[in-house]
N, C-alpha and C positions, 0 to 999 in steps of 0.2 A: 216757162219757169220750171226749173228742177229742183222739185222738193227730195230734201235731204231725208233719209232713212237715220231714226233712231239708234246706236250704237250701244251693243247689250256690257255692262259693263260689269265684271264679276268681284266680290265682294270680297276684299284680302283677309284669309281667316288667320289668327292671331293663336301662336299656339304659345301658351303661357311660359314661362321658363317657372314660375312653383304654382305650387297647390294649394296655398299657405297654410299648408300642417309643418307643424316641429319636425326637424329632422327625431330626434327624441321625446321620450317621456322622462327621461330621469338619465342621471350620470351615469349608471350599470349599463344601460341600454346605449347610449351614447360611448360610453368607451368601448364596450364591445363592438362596435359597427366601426371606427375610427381604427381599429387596432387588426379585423381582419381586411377590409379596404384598404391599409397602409400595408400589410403585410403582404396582400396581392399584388400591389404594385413593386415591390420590391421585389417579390420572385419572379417578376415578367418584365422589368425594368429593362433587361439587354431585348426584349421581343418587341420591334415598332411597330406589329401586329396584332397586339392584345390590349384591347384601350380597357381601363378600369375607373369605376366610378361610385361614389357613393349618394346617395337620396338625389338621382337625377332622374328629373323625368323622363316617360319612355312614350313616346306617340308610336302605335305600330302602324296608323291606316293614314293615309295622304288624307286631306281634306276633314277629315274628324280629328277635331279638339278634345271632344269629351270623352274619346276612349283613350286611357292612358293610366300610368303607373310609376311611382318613385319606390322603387325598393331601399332598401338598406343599404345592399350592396350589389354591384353587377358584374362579369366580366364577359364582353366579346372578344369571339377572335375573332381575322382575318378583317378589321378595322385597326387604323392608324391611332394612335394616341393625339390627345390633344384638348384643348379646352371646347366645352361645347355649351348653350342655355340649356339645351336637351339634346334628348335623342331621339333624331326625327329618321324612323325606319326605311321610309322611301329614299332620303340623303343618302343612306348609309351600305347602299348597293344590296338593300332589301333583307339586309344580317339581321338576326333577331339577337338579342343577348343570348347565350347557350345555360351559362350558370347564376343564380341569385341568390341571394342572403335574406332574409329578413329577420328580426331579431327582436323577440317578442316584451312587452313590457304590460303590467295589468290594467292599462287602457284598451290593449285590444281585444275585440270581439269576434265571437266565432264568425257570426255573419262577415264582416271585414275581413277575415283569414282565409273564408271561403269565395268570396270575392277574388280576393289574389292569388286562387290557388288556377280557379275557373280561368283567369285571366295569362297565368302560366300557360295552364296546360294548351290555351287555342291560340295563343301567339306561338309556341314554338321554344322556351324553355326548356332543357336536356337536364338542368341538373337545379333541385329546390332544396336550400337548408333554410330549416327554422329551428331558433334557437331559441330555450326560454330560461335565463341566466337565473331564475328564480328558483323554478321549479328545475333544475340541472336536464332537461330535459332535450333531445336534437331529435331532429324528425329531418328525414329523407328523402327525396322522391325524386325517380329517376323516369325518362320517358321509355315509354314502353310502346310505340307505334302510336297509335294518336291521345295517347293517355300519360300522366304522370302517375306512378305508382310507389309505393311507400316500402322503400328496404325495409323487412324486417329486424334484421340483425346490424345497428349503425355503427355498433361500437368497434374501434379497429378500421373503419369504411376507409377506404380508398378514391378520391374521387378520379370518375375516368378524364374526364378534362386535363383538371387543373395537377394533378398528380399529389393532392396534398391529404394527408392522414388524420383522421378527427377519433379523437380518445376520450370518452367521459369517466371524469376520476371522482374519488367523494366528493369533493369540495367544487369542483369546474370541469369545464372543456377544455383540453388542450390540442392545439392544431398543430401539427408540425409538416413541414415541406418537403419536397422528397429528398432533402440530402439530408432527412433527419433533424432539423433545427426548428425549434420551436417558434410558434410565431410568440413573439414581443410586445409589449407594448410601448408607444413613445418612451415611457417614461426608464422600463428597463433596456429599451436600444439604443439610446442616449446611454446611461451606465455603461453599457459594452463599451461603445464606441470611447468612453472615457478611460475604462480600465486597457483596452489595446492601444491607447495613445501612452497611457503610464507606461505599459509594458514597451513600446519603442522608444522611449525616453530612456527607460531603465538599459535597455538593448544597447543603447549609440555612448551612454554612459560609459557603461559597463567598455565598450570599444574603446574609450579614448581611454580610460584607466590604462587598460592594456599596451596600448601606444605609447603611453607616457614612462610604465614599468617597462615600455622594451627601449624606449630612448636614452633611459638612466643605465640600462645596462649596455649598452652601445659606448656610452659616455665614459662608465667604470673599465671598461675592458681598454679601452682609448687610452686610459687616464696610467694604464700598468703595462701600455707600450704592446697590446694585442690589438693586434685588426681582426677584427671579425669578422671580415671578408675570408679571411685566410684561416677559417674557424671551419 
């Protein structure tokens, strides 16, 4: 009789796609995240190697669940774009996100901040903005060989990544891209995109008027026995 040997059978770990935290605490904080995450994706929209995301979670280690992280906002390169539940690091040809967002609101506590700073800085994170739309406040931090370190001086800052400009004015932050153009929000990129459909309206208009004034005098010139061929 051959008795059969037991088969070890390994246990499928389940890596959550949420946390179930709010992506937000409030409308400040939610538009601000909505507005630089959309505005990233637009200035890397022609690059199929810069996948962008916002409050997705981030697994760095294969087989652990419980170490993980949803930022505000993330951008990796040298990753395709695409929908994902998360971001499972070992999938992902071992890329860690380079730049992050987070964007503070008066729920969050220092302990939690320093939590996601620890967590930055030993996954591999190159570039940290925090932002606290309250207190007008941007905080920096750049990697410095196995450490995140805190630019001094932000205002004006350049990020080395993403090539885009962060400016603290009395009232807010303004980000702008490197062709100069400020980032938007839905609500004023929609207005553009409304007032340059006016303006090619007004353009093609404007065209057929011209057409019309050269057809009358094509017709007047006919009409008194000149060809204006022969003009």
């Amino acid at each position: 009789m051959v008795q059969q040997l037991p088969t070890e059978t390994k246990s499928t770990i389940i890596y959550p796609d949420s946390d179930g935290q709010p992506m937000s605490d409030n409308t400040k904080q939610f538009r601000w995240i909505v507005t630089i995450k959309e505005n990233l994706e637009i200035l890397f929209a022609n690059n199929p190697e810069v996948f962008v995301a916002g409050d997705l979670l981030w697994y760095p280690i294969e087989g652990d669940n419980k170490t993980r992280i949803a930022s505000d906002a993330m951008v990796v390169f040298g990753r395709p774009k695409g929908d994902r539940g998360s971001y499972k690091q070992w999938e992902e040809n071992n890329i860690s996100p380079q730049v992050v967002f987070e964007i503070l609101s008066p729920g969050n506590r220092l302990k939690e901040m320093t939590k996601k700073l620890l967590f930055y800085q030993q996954y591999g994170v190159e570039e940290y903005y925090i932002y606290d739309p309250d207190e007008l406040e941007l905080t920096v931090l750049i990697r410095s060989g196995d450490r995140l370190e805190e630019v001094e001086e932000m205002n004006g800052w350049v990020s080395p990544r993403l090539g885009i400009r962060f400016e603290l004015k009395a009232d807010t932050l303004e980000i702008f891209r490197p062709n100069g153009q400020r980032f938007l929000t839905s609500v004023e990129l929609d207005r553009l995109r409304e007032e340059e459909h006016q303006r090619a309206e007004d353009a093609i208009a404007q065209l057929e008027a011209e057409k019309q004034r050269y057809q009358a005098l094509i017709e007047l010139l006919q009409e008194k026995g000149i060809d204006p061929e022969q003009l």
